[in-house]
Every structure is written in C-alpha cells, then in structure tokens.
C-alpha positions in Angstrom: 215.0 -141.1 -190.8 218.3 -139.4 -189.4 220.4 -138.2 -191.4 223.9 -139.2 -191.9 225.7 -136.4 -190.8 224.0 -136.1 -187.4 224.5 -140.3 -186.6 227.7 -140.2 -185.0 226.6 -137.6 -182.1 222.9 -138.9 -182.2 223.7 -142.6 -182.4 226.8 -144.5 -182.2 228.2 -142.1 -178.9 224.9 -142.8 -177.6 225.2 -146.5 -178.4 228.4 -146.6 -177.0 227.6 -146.0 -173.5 227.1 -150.4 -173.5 230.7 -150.7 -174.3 232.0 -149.7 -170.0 228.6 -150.6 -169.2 229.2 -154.2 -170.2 232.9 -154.2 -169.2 231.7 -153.8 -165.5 229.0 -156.4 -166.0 231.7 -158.6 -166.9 234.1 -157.4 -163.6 230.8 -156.4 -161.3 232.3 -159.2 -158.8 235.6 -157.0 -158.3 233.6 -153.9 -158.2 234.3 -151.4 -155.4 232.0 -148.4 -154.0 233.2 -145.9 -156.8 233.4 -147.9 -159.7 229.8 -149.0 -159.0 229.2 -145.0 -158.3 230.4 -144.7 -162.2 228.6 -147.5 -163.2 225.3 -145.8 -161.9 226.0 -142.8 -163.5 226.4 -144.4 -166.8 222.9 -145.8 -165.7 221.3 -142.4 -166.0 223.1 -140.9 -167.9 222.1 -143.3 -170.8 218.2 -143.2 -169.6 218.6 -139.5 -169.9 219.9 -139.4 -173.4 217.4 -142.0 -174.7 214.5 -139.7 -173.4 216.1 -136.8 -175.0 217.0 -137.9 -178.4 212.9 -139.1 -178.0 211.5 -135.8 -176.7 213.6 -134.4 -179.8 212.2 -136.8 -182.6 208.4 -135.3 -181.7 210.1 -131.7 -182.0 209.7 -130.6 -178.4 213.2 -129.1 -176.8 215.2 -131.4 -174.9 217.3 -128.6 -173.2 215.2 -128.6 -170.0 216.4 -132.4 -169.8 220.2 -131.0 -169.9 219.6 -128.7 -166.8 218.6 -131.7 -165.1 221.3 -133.1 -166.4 224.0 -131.2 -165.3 222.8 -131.0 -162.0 222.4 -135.1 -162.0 226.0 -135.6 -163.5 227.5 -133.5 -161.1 226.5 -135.2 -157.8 227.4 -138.9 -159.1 230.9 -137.3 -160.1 231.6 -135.5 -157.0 230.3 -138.5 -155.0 232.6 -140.6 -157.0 235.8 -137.8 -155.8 234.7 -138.4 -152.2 235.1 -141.6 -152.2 238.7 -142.0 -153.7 240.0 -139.1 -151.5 241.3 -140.0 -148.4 241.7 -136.3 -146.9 238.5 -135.7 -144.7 238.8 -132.0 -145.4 238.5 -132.5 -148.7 235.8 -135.3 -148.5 233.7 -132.5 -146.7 234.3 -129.9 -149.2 232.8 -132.3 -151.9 230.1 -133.0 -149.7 229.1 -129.3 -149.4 229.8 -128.5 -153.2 227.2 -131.4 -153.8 224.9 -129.4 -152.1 225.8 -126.1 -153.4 225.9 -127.5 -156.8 222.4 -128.7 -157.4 221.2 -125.2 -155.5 223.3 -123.2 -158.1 221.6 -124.8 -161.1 217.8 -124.2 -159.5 218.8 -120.5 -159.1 219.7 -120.5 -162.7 217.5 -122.1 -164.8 215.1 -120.2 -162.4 216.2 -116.5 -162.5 219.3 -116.2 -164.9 219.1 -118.7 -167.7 215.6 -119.9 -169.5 215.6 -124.1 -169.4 215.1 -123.6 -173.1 218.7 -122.4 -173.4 221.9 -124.1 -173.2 223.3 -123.6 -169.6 226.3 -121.9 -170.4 226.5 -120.6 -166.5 226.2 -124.1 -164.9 227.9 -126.6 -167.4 231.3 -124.8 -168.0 231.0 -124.5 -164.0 230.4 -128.1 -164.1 233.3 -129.1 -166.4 235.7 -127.0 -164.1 234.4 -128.4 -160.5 235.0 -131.9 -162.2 238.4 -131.5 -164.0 240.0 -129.5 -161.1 239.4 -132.7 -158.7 240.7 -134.9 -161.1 244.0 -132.9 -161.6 244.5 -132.6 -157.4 243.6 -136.7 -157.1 246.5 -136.8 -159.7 249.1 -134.7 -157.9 248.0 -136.2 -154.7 248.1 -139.7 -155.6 251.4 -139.4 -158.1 252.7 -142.0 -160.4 252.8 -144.7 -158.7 255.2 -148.2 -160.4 251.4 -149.5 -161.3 249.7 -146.1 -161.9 248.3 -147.5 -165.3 247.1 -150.9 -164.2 244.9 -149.3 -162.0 241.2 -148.4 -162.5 240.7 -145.1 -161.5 243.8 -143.6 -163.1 241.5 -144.8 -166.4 238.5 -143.1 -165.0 240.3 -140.4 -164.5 242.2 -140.3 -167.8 238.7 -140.4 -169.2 237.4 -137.7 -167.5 240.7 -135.0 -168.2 240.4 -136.1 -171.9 236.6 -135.3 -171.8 235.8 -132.4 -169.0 238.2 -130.1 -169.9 237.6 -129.5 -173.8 233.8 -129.9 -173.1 234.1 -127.0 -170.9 235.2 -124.5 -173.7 232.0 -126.0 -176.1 229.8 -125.8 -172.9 231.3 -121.6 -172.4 230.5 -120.8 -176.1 227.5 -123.0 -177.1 224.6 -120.4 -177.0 226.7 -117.8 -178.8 229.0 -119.7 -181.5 226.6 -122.8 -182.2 223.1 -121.5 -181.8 223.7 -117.7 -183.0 226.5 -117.2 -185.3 227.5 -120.5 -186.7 225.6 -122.4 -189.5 224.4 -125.7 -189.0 227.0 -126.9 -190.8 229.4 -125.9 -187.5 226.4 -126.8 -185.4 226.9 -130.6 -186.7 230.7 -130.3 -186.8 231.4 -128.7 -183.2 229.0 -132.0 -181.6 230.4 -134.6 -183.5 233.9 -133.0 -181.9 232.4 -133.5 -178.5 231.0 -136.7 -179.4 234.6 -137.9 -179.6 235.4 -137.1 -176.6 232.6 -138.2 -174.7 233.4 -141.8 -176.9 237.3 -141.8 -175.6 235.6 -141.3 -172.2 233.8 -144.3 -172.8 236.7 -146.5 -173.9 238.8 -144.9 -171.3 236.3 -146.2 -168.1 235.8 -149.6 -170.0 239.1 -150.2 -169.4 239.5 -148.9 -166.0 236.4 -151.2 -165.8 238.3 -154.2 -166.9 240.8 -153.4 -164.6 238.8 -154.0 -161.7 240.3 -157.3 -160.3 243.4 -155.0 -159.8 241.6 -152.8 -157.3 241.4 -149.2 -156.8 
C-alpha cells in the first residue's frame, strides 16, 4: 500500500494526465497538426509513467526510464515549436536541435552520467531548450485582441508555468534530494513539482477545449 504522503506525486498527477487527454477527445474534430503533436505526447508520456511507477513497486530503479524520457519529451516538444513557427530559419534550427538533442542524451547516460542517476546534465538542458522557444513564440507572436481564446497561448502558458521551475529541481536533484536532504524534503520538493506538472495539465486542457477557435 502507498503511503499517503507520496499519493499526490505518485497518483493523482499521474491520474491527471486523463483530464487534457479527454478534453481533446471531446475537440479531436477541431484538432490541428500540433495540438494532435501534444496529444501524442501526453500519449507517452502517460505509458511511460505507468511503467515506471510499476518497475518501482518490484524495487528495480526507474531512472533509466527517465533518460529515455527526456530524450522522448524533447522531440515531441520541439516538433510541436516547429510547427507553430512560421520563420523557416527557425523551423530548421528545431529540426537540427531534435537531432542534436537525442545525440546529447546517448553521449551522457553513456560516458558522463550512470542511467541509474538523475540526469541533471540533460534535463535542466531540456527545461531551458523548451522554455526559451516558448518565451520567443511569445515575443514573436505578441498579444494579440484574442491572445487568450486561443489554444496554443494555453499550451504555452502551461509549459512557462511548468519548464522553467522544473529546470531548477532537475539542476539540483542528485545533490539536494538524493544526498543532503531527508526524505522528508525528498517527498516535499516532488509534490512541489507535481503541482506544476498538474497546472500544466489544466493549462493544455483548456487550450484543448479551445480548439474550435484554432490555432
């Protein structure tokens, strides 16, 4: 049995992937190319988590599942910033930093970082690549008179409230949470990061509903 103070981050943010994934299910006829490239990551990124909160139950590490995972997340989401960008230079430089990406995390977890640590090279890296997109998209596209009736400025909302604060857990998460903090703090600095991958959630379930207003 689970204990209660691990639910939230073990349970209920994992449960609550269903909330955007059911709020496109409900649109999926409005859907456009990078809303179903979000839906798909939600996919996987849901399969992923099961098989590591399973792994985990038997007492085998599921931190060789996060590599992956890092390297998995990071395509969908850069695939997702070349389709809303319009600039082909910039379209190309997404395209190469989706090959680079995946490259960069097999040369780590294969020479600089064991796959039974917390890859606190690749996922800060990660969190950076993916918030500093979102922030250009949001100079380059402005406020527009129906900025928040629109779905991606809800994706992307989601993403600045999630990406950016992850990135300073993901930078000290070997050191602080695994070396000199308690469990205690181990339990308290997730359940912080389970929020924000939550408000994430609710964040693109909303952009979801949004969909019959287009992009």
């Amino acid at each position: 049995m689970i204990p209660i103070k691990y639910i939230f981050h073990t349970i209920i943010v994992p449960l609550s992937i269903l909330i955007p994934l059911f709020a496109f299910i409900l649109n999926y006829k409005f859907a456009k190319k990078e809303s179903c490239t979000l839906f798909y990551y939600l996919i996987i990124s849901g399969l992923i988590n099961v098989i590591a909160i399973v792994i985990r139950r038997y007492h085998v590490s599921n931190l060789p599942l996060l590599h992956f995972y890092t390297l998995v997340e990071t395509v969908f989401l850069l695939s997702y910033f070349r389709i809303i960008f319009h600039d082909p230079r910039l379209k190309k430089a997404l395209l190469i930093l989706s090959i680079l990406f995946p490259i960069v995390c097999i040369i780590n977890f294969s020479f600089l970082q064991s796959i039974y640590t917390f890859n606190t090279y690749t996922r800060p890296l990660e969190a950076l690549i993916i918030t500093f997109f979102c922030l250009l998209y949001l100079y380059k596209s402005g406020f527009t008179e129906n900025w928040i009736s629109k779905p991606t400025s809800w994706f992307n909302m989601g993403i600045l409230i999630y990406f950016p604060v992850a990135c300073i857990i993901f930078i000290l998460s070997n050191y602080l949470v695994f070396v000199r903090m308690n469990k205690e703090m181990n339990t308290i600095i997730w359940n912080i990061h389970a929020v924000f991958v939550m408000l994430m959630y609710l964040f693109w379930a909303k952009g979801f509903s949004l969909l019959k207003n287009g992009r």
